[in-house]
N, C-alpha and C positions, 0 to 999 in steps of 0.2 A: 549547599544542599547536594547530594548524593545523587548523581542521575544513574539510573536504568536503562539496560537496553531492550525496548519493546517490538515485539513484532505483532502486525496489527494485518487480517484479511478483510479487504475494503471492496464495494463494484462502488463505481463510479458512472458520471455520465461525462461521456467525454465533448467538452466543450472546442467552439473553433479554435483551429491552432494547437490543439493538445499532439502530441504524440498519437493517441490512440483514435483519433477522428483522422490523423494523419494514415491511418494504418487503415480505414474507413470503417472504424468501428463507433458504435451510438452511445454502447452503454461495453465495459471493463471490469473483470476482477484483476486483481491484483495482489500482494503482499509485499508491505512498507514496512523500514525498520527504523527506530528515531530515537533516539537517548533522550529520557524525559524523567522526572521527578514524582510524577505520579500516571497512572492510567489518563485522570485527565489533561495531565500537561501534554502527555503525548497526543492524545486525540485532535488539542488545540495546535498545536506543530504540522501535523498533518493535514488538518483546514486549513491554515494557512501554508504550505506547499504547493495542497489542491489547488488553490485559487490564486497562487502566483502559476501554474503549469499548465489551466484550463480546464481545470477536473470539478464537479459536483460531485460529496459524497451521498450516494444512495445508503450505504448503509457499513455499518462496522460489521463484520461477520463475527468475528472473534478478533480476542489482543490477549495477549501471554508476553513475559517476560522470559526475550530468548533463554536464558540459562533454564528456565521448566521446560523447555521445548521438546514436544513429542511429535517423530511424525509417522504418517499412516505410511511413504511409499519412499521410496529411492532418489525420485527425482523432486518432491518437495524436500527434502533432505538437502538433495543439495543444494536446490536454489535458495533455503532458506543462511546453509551456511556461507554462500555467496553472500546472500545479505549483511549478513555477522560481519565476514572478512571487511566489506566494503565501509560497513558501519566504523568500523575501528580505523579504517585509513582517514574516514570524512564525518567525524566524531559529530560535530555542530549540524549535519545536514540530515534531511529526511532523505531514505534511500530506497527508489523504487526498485521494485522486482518486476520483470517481466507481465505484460499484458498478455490478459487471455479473451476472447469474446466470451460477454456473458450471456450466460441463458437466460436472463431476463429479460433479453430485448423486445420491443413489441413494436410491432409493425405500425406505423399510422395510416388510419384512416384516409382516402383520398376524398 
């Protein structure tokens, strides 16, 4: 079967041990890139990454198949074509992009 190379923007909650709790973050956007078979094989790739790295998926923001790839700015541009690059050295792996804090974080109650 044919695999695709998807790019997928995720917030996550960052679980102990993750990178981005590492980084003292709660909650993470990010963009992940993953060669899959369909929208859902990638989605299912990408749970299971999550939850081998420490990540709960809050939410898929959007997923596109790099080659439709449109971007609004310069610097998702390039991080996305970092992804690309990197996808193609490490074909079999899900491939995170940089963590950003997300704006959905919310405070807990004390």
């Amino acid at each position: 079967m044919s695999q695709t190379a998807y790019l997928v923007s995720c917030e996550v909650l960052c679980g102990e041990g993750s990178d981005g709790a590492l980084e003292g973050m709660d909650r993470a956007s990010l963009i992940v890139g993953v060669y899959a078979s369909s929208e859902d094989d990638a989605m299912a790739k990408i749970e299971e990454s999550f939850e081998e790295e420490g990540y709960d998926l809050v939410e898929a923001e959007w997923i596109c198949e790099a080659s439709a790839m449109t971007w609004d700015d310069a610097e998702g541009e390039a991080e996305c074509k970092d992804i690309i690059a990197r996808m193609a050295e490490f074909p079999e792996d899900v491939i995170y992009g940089s963590l950003y804090a997300s704006s959905g974080e919310v405070s807990a109650a004390a």
